[in-house]
LOZA-573601 format. One line per 4 residues: their letters; for each residue x, y, z of C-alpha. Coordinates in steps of 0.02 Angstrom, whole numbers. Example, Ala and Ser with C-alpha at 12.3 -4.5 7.8 and 13.67 -1.06 7.14 Angstrom:
2
as) 615/-225/390 | 684/-53/357
END
This chain:
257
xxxx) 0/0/0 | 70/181/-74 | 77/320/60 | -66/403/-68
xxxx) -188/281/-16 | -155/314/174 | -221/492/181 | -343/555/122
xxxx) -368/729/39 | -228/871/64 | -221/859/233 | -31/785/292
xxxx) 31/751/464 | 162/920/538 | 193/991/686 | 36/1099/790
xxxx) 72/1277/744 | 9/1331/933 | -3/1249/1099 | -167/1123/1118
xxxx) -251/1126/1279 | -252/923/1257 | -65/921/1249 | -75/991/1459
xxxx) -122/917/1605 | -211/1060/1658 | -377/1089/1648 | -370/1230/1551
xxxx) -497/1358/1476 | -652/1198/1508 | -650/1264/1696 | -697/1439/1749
xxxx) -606/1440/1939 | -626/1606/2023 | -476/1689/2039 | -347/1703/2185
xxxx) -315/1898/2147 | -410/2057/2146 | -575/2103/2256 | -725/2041/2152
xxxx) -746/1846/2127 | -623/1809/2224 | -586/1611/2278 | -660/1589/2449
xxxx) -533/1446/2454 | -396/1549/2463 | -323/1688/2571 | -372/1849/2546
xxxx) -238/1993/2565 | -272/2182/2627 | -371/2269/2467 | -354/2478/2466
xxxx) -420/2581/2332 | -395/2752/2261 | -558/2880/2317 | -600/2998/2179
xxxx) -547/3174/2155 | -634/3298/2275 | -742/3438/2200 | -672/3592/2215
xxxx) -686/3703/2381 | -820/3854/2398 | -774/4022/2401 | -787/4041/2592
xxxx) -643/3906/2614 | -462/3953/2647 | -365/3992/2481 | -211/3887/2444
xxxx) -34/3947/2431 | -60/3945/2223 | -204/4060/2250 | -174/4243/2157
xxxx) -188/4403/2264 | -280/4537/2154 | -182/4704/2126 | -328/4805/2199
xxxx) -303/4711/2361 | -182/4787/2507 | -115/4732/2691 | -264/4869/2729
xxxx) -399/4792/2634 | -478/4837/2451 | -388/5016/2389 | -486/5163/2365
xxxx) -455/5207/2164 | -638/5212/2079 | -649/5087/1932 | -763/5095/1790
xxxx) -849/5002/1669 | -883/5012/1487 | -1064/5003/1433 | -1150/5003/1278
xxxx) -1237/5160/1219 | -1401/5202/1265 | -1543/5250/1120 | -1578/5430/1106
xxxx) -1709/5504/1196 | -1868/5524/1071 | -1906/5703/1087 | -2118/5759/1120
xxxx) -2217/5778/956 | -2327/5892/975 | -2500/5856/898 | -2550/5966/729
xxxx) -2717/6043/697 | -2762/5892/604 | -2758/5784/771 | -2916/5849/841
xxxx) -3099/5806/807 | -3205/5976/812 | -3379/5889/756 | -3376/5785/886
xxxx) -3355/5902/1030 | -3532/5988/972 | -3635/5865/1060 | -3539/5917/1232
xxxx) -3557/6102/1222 | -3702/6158/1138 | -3900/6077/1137 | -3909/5921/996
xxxx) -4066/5860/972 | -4106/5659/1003 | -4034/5534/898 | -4100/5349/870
xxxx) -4039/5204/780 | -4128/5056/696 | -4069/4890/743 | -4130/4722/750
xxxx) -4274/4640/869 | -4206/4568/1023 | -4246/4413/1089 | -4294/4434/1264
xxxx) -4458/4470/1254 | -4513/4307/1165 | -4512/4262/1360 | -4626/4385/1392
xxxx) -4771/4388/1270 | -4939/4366/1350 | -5039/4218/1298 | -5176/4186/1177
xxxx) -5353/4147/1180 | -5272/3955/1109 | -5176/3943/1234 | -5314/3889/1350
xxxx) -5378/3723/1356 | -5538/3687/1445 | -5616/3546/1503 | -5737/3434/1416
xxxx) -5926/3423/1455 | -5963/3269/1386 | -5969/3127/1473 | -5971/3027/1633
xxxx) -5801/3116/1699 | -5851/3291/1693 | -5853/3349/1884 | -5962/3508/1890
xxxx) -6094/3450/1736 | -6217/3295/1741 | -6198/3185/1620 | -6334/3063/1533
xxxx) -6290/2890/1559 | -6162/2809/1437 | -6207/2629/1368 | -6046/2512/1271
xxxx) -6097/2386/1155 | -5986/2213/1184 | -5973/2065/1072 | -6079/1901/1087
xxxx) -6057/1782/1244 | -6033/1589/1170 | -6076/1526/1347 | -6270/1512/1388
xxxx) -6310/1594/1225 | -6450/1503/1094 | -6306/1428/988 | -6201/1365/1116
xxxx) -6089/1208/1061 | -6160/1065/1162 | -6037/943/1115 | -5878/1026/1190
xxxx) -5951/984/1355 | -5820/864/1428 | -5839/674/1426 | -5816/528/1549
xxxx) -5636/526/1540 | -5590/704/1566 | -5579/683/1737 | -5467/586/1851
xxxx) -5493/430/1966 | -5461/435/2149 | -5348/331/2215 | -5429/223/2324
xxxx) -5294/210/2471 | -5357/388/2490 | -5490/338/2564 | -5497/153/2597
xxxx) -5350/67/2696 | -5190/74/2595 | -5084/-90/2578 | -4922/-119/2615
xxxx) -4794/-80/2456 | -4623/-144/2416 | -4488/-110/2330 | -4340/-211/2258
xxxx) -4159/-152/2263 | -3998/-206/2191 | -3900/-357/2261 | -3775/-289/2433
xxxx) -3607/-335/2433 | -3503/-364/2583 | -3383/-253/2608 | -3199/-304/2589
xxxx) -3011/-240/2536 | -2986/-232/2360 | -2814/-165/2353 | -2683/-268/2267
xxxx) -2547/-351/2396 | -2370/-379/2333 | -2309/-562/2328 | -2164/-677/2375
xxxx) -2068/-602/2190 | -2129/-440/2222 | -1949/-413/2354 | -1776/-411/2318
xxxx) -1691/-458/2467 | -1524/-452/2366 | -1528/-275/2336 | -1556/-226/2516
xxxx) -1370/-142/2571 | -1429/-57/2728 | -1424/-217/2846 | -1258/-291/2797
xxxx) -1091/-243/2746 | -1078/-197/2569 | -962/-270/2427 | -875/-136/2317
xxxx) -941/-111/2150 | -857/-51/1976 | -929/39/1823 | -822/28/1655
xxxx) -852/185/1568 | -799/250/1403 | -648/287/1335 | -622/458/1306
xxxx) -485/546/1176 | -391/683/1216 | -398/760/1052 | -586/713/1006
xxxx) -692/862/926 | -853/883/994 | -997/837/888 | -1067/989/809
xxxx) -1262/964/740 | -1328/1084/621 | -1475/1166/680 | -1569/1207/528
x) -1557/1030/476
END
């Protein structure tokens, strides 16, 4: 046999290009152990050393606390307290101030100041009918309705007696049907225990069973006194299990499949 048929496809033996976990007896990245070092998840297996940490920057003091030696002086400030020179500020300019204007002759309304100083006779103006006095209009002889004097309910008037006309009465007239007059069997026979003495009546039941225990009770092969472990000493016992490979890819299934 040629070395051609041995493998198959490209693939030739050489030398791993990187470690392989399966090459060490460690356990390698299969395990995640907590770790021996830092604060979080830490091994509760193992000792744990003294942990310190850095606080965060401080905000910045107010303005009431005690400046620091890097703090600048300002040049207006003496041994004596703020100097006396006046100091001024630079402002934008202000809009100029509108002078008055004077109204013209054309401002003024003479017509209308007649009606104030001398006699004007009344004005009126037309304009349409309100609606408020809808409310207020006094009724009409239709709007009256008195009561009737006809009849037997009139209270104050007497009234002539009132006679109804009905419809024929079937029952005790001349041409009364005869033969729906019921027959001997319309009507119902009296028991006669009602009113005679009443024998004695039975009745007749299903057959009574005596009561007993139906449950199933295990037999003689229903034990296994072999298995019991408890009472006496125990032999030792051995499992053969698979053997595993080292370098054995897991099987990967296609979901979509």
């Amino acid at each position: 046999m040629s070395s051609a048929e041995v493998w198959v496809g490209s693939w030739r033996p050489h030398r791993p290009r990187g470690p392989i976990a399966a090459m060490y007896n460690s356990p390698g990245p299969t395990y995640a152990l907590p770790g021996a070092t830092g604060m979080n998840n830490h091994d509760p297996r193992m000792l744990k050393g003294p942990a310190f940490s850095f606080g965060a920057r401080h905000h910045d003091f107010q303005s009431s606390c005690s400046p620091g030696p890097g703090y600048l002086v300002p040049s207006n400030i003496t041994r004596m307290g703020r100097d006396g020179t006046p100091a001024y500020s630079v402002y934008g300019r202000r809009k100029d101030i509108q002078p008055f204007q004077t109204p013209g002759p054309g401002s003024y309304s003479l017509e209308n100041a007649t009606k104030k100083i001398f006699h004007s006779p009344p004005a009126f103006s037309l304009s349409a009918r309100t609606k408020l006095f809808r409310s207020d209009q006094t009724p009409g002889p239709a709007a009256y309705m008195l009561p009737p004097v006809l009849g037997a309910k009139v209270v104050n008037k007497s009234a002539a007696p009132n006679i109804s006309l009905s419809g024929r009465s079937t029952v005790g007239s001349f041409h009364e049907d005869l033969r729906k007059t019921p027959g001997p069997g319309t009507y119902q026979v009296v028991d006669a225990s009602i009113y005679k003495h009443k024998a004695p009546q039975f009745s007749m039941t299903g057959r009574n069973l005596m009561p007993g225990d139906n449950t199933k009770k295990p037999g003689p092969g229903a034990h296994h006194p072999e298995n019991v472990t408890f009472a006496a000493t125990k032999a030792p016992s051995f499992s053969f299990g698979i053997r595993h490979s080292e370098y054995i890819a897991p099987i990967i299934v296609d979901g979509t499949d």
